[in-house]
PQR file of N, CA, C, O and H, with PARSE charges and radii, in Angstrom:
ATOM      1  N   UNK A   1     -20.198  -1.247   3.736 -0.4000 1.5000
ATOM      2  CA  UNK A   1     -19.005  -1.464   4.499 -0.0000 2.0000
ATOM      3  C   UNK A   1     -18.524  -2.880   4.213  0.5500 1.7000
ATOM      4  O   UNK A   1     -19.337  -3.765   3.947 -0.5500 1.4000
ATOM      5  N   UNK A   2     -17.438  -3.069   4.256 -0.4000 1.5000
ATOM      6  CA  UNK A   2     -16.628  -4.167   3.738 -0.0000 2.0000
ATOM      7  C   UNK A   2     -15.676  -4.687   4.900  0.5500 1.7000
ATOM      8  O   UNK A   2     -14.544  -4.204   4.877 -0.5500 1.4000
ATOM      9  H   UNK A   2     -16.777  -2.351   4.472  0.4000 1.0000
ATOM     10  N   UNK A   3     -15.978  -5.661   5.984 -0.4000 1.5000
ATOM     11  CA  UNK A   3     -15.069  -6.148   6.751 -0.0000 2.0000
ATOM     12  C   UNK A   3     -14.746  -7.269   6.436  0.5500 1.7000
ATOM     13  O   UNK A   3     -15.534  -8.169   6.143 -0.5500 1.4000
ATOM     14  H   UNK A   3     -16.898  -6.053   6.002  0.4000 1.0000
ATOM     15  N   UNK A   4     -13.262  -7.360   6.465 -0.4000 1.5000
ATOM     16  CA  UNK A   4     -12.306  -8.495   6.397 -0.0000 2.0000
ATOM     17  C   UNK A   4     -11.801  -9.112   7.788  0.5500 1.7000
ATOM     18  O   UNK A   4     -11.591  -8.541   8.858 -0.5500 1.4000
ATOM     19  H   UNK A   4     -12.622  -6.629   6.703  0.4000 1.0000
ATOM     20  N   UNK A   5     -11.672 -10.468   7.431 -0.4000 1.5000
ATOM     21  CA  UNK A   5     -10.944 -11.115   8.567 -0.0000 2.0000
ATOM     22  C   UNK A   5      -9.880 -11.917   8.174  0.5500 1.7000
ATOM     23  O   UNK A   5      -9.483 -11.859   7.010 -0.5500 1.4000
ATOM     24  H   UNK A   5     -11.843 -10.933   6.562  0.4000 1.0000
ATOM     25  N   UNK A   6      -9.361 -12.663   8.991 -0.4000 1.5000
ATOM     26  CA  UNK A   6      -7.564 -13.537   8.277 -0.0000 2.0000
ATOM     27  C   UNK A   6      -8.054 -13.346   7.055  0.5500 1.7000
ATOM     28  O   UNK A   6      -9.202 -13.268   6.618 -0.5500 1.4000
ATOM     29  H   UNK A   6      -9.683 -12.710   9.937  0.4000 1.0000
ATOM     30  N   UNK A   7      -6.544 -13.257   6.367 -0.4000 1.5000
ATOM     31  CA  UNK A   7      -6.270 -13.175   5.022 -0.0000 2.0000
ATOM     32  C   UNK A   7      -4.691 -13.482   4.958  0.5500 1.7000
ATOM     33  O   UNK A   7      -3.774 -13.273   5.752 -0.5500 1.4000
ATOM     34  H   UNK A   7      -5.611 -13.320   6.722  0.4000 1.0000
ATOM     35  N   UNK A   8      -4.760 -14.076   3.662 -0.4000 1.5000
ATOM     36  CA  UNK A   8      -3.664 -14.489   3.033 -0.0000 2.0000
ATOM     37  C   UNK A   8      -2.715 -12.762   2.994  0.5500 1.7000
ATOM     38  O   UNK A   8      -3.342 -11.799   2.551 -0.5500 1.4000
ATOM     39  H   UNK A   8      -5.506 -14.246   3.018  0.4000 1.0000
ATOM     40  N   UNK A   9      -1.536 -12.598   3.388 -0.4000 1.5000
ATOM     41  CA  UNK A   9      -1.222 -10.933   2.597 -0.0000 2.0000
ATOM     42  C   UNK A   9       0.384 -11.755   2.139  0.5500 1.7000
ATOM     43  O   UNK A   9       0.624 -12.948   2.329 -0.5500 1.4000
ATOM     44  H   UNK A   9      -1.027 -13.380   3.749  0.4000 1.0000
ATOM     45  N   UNK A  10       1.060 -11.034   1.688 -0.4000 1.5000
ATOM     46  CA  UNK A  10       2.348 -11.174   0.913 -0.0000 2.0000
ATOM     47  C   UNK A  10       3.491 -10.967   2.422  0.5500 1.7000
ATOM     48  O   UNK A  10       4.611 -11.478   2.435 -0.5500 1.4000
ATOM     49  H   UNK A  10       0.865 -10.065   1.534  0.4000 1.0000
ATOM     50  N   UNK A  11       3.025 -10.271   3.409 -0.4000 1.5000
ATOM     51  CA  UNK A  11       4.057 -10.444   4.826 -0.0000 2.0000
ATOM     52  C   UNK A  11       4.075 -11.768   5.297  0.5500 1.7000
ATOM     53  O   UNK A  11       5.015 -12.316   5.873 -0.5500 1.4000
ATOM     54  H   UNK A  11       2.115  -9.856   3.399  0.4000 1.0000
ATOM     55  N   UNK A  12       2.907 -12.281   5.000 -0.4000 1.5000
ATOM     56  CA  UNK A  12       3.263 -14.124   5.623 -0.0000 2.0000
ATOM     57  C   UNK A  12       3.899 -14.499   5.406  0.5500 1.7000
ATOM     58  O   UNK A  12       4.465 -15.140   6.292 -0.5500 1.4000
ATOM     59  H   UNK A  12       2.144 -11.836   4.533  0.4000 1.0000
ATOM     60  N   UNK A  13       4.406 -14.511   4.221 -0.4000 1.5000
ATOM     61  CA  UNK A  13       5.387 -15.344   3.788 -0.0000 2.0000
ATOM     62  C   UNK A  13       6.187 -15.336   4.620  0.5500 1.7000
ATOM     63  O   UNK A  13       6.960 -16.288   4.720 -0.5500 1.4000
ATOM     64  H   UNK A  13       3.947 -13.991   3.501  0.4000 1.0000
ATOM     65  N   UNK A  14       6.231 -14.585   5.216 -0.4000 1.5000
ATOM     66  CA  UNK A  14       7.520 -14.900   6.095 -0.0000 2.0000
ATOM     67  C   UNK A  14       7.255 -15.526   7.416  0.5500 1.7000
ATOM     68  O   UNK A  14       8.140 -15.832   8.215 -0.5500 1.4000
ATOM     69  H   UNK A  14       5.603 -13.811   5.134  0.4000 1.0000
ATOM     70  N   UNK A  15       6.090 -15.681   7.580 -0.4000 1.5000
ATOM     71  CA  UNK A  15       5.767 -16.271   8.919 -0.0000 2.0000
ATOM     72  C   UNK A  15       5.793 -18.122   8.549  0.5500 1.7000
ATOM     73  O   UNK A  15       5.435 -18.805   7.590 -0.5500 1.4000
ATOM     74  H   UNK A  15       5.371 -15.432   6.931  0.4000 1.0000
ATOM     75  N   UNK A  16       6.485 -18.433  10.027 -0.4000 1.5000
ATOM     76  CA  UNK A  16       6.486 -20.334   9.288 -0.0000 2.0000
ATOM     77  C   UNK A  16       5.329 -20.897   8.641  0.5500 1.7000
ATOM     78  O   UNK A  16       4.426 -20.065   8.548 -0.5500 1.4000
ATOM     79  H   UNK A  16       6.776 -17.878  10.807  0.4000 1.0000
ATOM     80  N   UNK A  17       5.012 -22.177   8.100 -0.4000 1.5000
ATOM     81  CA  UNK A  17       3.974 -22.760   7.743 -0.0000 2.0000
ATOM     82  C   UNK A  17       2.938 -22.914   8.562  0.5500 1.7000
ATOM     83  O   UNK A  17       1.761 -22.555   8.514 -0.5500 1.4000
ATOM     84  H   UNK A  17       5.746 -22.852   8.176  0.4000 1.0000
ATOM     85  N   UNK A  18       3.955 -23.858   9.761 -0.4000 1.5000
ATOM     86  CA  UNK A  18       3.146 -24.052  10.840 -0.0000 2.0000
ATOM     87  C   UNK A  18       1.864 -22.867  11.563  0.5500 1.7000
ATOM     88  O   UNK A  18       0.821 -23.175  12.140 -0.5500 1.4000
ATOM     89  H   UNK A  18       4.910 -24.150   9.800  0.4000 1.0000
ATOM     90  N   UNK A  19       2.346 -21.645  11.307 -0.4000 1.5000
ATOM     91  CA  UNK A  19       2.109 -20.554  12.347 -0.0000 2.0000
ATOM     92  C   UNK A  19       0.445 -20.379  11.203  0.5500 1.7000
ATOM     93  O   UNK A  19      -0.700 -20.604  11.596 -0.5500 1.4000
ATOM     94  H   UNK A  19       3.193 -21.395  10.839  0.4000 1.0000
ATOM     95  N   UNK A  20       0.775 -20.019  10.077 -0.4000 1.5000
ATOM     96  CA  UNK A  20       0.087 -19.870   8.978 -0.0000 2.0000
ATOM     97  C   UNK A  20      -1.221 -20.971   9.160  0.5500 1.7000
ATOM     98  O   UNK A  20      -2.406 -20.695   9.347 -0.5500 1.4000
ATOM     99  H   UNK A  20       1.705 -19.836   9.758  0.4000 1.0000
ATOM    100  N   UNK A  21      -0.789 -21.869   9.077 -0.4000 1.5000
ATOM    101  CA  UNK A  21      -1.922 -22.736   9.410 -0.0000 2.0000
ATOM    102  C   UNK A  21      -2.662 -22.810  10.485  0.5500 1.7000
ATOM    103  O   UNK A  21      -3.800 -23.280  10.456 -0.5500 1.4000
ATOM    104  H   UNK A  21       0.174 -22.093   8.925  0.4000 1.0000
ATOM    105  N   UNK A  22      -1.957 -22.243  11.815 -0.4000 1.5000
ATOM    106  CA  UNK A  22      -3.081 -22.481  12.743 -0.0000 2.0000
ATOM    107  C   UNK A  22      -3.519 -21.493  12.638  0.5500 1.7000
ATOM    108  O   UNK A  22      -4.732 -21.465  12.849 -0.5500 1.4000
ATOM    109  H   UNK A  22      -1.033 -21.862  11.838  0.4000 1.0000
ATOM    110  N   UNK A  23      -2.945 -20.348  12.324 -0.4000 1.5000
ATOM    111  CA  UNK A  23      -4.029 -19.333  12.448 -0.0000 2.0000
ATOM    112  C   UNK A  23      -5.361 -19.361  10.989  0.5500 1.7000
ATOM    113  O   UNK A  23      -6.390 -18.728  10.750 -0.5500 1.4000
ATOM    114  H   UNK A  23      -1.960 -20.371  12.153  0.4000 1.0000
ATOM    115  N   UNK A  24      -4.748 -20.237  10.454 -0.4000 1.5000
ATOM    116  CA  UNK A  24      -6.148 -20.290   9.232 -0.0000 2.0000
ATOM    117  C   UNK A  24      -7.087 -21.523   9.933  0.5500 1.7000
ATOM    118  O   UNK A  24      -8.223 -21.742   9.515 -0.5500 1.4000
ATOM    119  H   UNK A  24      -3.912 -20.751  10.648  0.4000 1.0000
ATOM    120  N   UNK A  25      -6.545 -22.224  10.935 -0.4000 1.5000
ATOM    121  CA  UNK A  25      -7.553 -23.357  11.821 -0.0000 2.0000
ATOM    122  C   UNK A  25      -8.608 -22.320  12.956  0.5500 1.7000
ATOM    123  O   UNK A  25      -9.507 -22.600  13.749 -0.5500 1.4000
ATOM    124  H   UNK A  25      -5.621 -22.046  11.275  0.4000 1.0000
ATOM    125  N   UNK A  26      -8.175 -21.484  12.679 -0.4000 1.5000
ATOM    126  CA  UNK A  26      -9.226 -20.075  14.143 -0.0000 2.0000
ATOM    127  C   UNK A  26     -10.241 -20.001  13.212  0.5500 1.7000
ATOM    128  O   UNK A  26     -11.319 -20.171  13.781 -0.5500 1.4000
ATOM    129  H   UNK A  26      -7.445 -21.257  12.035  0.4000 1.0000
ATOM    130  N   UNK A  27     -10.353 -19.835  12.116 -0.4000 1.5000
ATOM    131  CA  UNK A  27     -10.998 -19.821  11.293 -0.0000 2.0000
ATOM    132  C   UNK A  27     -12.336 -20.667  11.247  0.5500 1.7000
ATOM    133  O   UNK A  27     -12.193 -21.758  10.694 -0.5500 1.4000
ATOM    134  H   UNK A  27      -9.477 -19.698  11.653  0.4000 1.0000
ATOM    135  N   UNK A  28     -13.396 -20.432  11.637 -0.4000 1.5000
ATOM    136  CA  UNK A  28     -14.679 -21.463  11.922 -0.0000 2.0000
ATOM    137  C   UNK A  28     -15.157 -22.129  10.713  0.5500 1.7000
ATOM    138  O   UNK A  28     -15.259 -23.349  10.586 -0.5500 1.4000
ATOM    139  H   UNK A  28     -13.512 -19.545  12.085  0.4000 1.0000
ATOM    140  N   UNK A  29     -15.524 -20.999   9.586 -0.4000 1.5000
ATOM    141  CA  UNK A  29     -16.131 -22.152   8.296 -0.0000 2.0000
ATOM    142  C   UNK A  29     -15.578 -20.821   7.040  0.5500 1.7000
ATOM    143  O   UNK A  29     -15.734 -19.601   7.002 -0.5500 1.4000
ATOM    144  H   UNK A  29     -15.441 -20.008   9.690  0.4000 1.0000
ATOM    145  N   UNK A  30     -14.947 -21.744   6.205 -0.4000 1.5000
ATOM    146  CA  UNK A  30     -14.254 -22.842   6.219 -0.0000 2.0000
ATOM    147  C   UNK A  30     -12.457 -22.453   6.966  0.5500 1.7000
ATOM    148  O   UNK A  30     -11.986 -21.327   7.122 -0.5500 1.4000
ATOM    149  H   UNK A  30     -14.821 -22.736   6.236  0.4000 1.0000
ATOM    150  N   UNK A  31     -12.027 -23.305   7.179 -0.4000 1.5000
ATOM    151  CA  UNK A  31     -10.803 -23.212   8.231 -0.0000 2.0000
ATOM    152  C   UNK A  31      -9.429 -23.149   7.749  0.5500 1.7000
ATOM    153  O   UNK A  31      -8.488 -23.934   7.868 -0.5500 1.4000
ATOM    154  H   UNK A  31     -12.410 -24.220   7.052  0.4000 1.0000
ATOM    155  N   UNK A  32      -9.557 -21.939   7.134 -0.4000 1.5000
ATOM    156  CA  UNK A  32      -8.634 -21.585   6.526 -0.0000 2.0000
ATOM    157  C   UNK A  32      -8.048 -20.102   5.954  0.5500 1.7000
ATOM    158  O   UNK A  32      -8.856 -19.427   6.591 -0.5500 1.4000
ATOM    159  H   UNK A  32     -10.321 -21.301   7.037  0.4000 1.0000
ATOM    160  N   UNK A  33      -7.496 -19.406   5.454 -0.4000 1.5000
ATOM    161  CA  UNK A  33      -6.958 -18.100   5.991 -0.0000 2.0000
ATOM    162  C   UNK A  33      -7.746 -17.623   4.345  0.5500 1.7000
ATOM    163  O   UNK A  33      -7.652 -18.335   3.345 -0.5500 1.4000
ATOM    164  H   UNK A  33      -6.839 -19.955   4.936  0.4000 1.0000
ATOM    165  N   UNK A  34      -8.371 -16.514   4.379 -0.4000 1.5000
ATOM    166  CA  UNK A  34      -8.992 -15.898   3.099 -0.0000 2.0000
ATOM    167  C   UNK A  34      -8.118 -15.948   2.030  0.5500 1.7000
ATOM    168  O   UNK A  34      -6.960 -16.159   2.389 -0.5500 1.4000
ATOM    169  H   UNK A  34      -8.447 -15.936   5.191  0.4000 1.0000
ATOM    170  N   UNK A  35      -8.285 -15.820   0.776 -0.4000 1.5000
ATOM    171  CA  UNK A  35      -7.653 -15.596  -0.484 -0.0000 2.0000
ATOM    172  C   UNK A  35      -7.606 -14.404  -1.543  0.5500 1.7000
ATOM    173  O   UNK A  35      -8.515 -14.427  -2.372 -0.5500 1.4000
ATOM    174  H   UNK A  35      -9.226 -15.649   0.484  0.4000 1.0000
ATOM    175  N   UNK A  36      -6.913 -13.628  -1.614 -0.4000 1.5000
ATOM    176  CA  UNK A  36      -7.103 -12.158  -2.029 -0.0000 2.0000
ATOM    177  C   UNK A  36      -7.709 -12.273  -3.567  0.5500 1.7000
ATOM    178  O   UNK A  36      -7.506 -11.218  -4.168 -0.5500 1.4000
ATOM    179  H   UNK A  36      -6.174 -13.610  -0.940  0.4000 1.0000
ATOM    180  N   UNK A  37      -8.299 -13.120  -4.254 -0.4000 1.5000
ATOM    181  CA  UNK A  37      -8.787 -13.382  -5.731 -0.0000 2.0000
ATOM    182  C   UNK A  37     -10.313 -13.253  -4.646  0.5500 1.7000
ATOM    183  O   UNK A  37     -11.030 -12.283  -4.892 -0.5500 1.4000
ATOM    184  H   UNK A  37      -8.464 -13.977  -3.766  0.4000 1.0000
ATOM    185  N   UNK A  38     -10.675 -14.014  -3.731 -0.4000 1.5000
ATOM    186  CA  UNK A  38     -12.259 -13.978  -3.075 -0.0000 2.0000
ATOM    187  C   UNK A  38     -12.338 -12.435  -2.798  0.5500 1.7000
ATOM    188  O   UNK A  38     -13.376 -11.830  -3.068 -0.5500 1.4000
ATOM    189  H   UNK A  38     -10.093 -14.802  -3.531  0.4000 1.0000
ATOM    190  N   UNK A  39     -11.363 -11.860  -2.316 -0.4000 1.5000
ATOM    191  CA  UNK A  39     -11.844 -10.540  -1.503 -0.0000 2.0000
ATOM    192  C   UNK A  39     -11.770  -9.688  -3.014  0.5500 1.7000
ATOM    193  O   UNK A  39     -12.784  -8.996  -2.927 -0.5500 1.4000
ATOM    194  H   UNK A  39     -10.520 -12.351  -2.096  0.4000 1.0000
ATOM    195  N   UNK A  40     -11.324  -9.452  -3.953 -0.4000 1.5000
ATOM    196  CA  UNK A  40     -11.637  -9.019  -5.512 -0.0000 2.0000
ATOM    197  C   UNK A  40     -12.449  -9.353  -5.941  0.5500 1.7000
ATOM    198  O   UNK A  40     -13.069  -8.560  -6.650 -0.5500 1.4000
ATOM    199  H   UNK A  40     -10.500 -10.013  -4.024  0.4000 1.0000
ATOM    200  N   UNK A  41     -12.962 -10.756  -5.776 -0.4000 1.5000
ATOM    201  CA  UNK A  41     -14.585 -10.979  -6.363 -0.0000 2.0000
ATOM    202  C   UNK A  41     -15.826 -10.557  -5.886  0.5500 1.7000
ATOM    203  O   UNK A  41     -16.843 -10.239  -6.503 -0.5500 1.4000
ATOM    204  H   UNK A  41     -12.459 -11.400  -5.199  0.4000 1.0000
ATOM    205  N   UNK A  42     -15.479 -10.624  -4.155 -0.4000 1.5000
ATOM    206  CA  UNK A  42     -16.800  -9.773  -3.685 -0.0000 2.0000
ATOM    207  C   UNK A  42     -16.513  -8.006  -4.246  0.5500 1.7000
ATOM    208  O   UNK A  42     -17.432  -7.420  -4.820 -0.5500 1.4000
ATOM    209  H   UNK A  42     -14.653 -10.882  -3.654  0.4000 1.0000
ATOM    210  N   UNK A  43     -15.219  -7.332  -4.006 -0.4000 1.5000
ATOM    211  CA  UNK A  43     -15.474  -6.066  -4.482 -0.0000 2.0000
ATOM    212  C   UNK A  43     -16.213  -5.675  -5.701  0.5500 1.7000
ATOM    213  O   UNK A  43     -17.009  -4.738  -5.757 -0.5500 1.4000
ATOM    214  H   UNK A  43     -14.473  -7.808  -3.540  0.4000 1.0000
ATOM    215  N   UNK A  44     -15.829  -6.610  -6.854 -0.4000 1.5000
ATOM    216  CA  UNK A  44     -16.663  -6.503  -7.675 -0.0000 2.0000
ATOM    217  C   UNK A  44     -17.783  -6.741  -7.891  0.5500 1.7000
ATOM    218  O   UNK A  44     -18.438  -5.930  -8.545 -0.5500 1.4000
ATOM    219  H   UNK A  44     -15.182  -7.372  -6.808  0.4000 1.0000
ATOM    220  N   UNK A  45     -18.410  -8.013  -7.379 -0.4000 1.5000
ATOM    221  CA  UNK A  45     -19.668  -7.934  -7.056 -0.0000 2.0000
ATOM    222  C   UNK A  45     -20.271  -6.696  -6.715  0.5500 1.7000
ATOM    223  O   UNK A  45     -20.805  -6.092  -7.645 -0.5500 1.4000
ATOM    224  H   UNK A  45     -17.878  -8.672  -6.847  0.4000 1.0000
ATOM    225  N   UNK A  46     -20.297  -6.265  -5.762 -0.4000 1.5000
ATOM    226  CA  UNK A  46     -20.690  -4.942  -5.144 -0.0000 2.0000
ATOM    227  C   UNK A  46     -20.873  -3.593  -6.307  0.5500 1.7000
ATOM    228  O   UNK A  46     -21.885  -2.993  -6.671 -0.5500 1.4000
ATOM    229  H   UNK A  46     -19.863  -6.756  -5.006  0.4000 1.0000
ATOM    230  N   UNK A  47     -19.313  -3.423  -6.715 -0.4000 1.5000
ATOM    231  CA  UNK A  47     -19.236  -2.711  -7.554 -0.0000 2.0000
ATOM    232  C   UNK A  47     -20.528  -3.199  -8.748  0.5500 1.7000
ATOM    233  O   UNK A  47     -21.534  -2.492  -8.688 -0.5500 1.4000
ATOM    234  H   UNK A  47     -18.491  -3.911  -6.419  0.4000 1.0000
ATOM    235  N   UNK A  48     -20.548  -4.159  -9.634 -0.4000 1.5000
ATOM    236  CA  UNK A  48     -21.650  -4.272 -10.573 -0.0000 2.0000
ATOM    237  C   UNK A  48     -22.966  -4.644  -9.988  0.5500 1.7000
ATOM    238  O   UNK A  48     -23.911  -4.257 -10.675 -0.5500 1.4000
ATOM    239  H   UNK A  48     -19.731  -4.733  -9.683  0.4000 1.0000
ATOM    240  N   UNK A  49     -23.203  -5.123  -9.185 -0.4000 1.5000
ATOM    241  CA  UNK A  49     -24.844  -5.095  -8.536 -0.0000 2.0000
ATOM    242  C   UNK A  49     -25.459  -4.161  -8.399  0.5500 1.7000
ATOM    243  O   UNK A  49     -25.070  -3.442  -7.479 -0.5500 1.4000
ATOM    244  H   UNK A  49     -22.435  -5.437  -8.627  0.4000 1.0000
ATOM    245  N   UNK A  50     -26.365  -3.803  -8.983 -0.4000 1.5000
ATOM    246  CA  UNK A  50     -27.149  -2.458  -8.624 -0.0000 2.0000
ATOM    247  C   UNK A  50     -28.153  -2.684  -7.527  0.5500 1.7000
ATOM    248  O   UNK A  50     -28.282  -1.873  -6.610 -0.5500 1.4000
ATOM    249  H   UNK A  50     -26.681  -4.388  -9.730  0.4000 1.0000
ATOM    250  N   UNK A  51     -28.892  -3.829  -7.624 -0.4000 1.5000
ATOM    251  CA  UNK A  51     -29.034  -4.325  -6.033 -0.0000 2.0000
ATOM    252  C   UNK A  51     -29.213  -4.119  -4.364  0.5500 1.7000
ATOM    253  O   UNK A  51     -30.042  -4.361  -3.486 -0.5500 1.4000
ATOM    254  H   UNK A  51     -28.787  -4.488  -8.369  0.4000 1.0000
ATOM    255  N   UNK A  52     -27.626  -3.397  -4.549 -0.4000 1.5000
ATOM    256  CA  UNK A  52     -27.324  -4.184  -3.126 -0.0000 2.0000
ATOM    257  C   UNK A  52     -26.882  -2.471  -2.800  0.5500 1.7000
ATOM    258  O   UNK A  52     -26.525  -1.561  -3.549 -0.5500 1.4000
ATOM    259  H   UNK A  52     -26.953  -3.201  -5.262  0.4000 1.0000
ATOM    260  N   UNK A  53     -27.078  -2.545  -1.493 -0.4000 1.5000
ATOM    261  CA  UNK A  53     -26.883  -1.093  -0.971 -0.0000 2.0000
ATOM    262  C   UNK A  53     -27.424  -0.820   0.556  0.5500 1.7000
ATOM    263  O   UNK A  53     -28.512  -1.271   0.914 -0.5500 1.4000
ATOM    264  H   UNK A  53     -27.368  -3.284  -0.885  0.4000 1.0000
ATOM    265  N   UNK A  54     -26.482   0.046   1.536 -0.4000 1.5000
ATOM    266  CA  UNK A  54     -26.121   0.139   2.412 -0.0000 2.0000
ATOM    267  C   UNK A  54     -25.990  -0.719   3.172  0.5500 1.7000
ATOM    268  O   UNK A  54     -26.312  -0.613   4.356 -0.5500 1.4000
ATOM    269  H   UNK A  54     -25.598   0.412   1.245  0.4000 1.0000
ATOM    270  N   UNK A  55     -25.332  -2.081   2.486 -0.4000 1.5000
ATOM    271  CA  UNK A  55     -25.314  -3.087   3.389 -0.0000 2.0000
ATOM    272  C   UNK A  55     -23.898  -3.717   4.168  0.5500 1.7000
ATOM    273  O   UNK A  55     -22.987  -3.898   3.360 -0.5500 1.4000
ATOM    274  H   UNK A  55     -25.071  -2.167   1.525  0.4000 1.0000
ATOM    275  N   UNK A  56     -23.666  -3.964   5.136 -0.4000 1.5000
ATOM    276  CA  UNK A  56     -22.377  -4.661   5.860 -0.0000 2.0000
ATOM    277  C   UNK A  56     -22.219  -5.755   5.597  0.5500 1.7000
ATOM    278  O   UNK A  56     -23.005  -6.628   5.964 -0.5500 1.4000
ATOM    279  H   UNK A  56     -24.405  -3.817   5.793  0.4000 1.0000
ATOM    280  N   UNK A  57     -21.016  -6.017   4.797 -0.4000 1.5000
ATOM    281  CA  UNK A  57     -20.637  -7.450   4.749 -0.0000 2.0000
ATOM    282  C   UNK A  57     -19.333  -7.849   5.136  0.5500 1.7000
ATOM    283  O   UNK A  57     -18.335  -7.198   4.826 -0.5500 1.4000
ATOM    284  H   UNK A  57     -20.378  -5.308   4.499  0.4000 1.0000
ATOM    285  N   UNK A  58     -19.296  -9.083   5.920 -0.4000 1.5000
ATOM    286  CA  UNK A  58     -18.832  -9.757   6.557 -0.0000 2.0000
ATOM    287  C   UNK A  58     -17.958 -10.733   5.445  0.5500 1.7000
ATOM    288  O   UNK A  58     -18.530 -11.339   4.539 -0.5500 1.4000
ATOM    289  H   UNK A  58     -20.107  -9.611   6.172  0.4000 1.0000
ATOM    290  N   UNK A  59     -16.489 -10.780   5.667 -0.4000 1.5000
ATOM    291  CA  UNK A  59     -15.582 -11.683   4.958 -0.0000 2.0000
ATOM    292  C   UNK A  59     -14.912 -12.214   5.212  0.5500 1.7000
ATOM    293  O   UNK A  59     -13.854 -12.441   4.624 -0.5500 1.4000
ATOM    294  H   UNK A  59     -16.024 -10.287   6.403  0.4000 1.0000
ATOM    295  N   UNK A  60     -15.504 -12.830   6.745 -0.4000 1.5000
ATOM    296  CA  UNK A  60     -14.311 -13.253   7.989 -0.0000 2.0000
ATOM    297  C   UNK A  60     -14.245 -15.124   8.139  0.5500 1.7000
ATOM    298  O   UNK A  60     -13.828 -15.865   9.028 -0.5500 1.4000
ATOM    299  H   UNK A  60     -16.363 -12.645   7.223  0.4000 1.0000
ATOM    300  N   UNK A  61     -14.778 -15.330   7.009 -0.4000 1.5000
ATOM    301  CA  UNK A  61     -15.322 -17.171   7.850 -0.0000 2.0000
ATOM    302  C   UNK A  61     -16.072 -17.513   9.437  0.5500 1.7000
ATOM    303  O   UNK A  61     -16.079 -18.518  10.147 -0.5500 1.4000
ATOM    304  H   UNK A  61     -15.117 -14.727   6.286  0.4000 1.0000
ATOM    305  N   UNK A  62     -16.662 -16.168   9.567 -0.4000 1.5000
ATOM    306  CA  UNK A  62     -17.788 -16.319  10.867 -0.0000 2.0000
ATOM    307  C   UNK A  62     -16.705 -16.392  12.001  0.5500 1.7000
ATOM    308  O   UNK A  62     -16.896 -17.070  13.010 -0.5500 1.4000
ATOM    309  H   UNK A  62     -16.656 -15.352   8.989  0.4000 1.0000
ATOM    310  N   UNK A  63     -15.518 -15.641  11.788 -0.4000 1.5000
ATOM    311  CA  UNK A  63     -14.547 -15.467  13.038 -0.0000 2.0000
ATOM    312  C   UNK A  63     -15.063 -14.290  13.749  0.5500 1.7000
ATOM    313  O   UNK A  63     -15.389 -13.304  13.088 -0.5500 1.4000
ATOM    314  H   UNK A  63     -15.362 -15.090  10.968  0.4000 1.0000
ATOM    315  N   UNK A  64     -15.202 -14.293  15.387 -0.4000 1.5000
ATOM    316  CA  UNK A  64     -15.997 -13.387  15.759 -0.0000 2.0000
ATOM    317  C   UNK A  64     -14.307 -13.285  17.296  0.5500 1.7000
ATOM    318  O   UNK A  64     -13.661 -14.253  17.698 -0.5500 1.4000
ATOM    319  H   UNK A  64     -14.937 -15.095  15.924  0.4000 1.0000
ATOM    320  N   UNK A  65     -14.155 -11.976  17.676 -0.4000 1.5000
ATOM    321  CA  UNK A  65     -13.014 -12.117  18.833 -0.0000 2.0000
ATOM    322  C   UNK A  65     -13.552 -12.186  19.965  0.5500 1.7000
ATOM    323  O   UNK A  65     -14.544 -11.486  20.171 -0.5500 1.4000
ATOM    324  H   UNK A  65     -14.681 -11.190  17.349  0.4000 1.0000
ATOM    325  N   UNK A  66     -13.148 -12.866  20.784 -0.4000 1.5000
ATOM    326  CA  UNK A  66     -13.758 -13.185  22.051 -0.0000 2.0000
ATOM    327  C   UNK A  66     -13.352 -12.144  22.834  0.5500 1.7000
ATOM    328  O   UNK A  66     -12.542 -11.250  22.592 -0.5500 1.4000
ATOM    329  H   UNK A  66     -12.342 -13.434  20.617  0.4000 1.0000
ATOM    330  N   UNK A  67     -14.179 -12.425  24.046 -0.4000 1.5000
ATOM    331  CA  UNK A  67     -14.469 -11.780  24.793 -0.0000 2.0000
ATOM    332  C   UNK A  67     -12.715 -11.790  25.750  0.5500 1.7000
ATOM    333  O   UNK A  67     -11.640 -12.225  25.334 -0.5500 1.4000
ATOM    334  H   UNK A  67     -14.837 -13.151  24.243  0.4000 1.0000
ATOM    335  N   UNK A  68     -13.002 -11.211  26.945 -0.4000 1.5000
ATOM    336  CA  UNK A  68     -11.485 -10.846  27.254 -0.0000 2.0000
ATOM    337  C   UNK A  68     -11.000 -10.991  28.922  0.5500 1.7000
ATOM    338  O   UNK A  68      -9.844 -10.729  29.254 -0.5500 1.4000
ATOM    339  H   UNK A  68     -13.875 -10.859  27.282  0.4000 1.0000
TER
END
C-alpha cells in the first residue's frame, strides 16, 4: 500500500504562494509540500525490489491528522 500526503499537483497552481507554503509548513520533516519526481521514485523502487513485500509505506513527511 502506498499512502501519500501534501503534494505538489498541477491544481495549485492556482492556489496563492502564500497558501502553498503554509500548507507545505504542516508538514513536520521536511516542511515542505511532496514532489511528484519523489513519489515516481519510490513507485519504482517498489516496482524493481524484489525485496520488499506486503509492506505500507508512508509518503507523508510524518504528517499525521489530528484528532478532532
Amino acid at each position: 500500500m502506498f499512502l501519500i500526503g501534501f503534494r505538489t499537483r498541477p491544481i495549485m497552481a492556482f492556489l496563492f504562494p502564500t497558501l502553498r507554503v503554509s500548507l507545505g509548513k504542516q508538514v513536520p520533516f521536511p516542511p515542505r509540500l511532496g514532489r511528484p519526481a519523489e513519489y515516481g521514485a519510490l513507485a519504482a523502487h517498489i516496482v524493481e525490489n524484489a525485496m520488499l513485500n506486503s509492506e505500507t509505506i508512508r509518503l507523508d513527511g510524518a504528517i499525521r491528522m489530528q484528532p478532532r
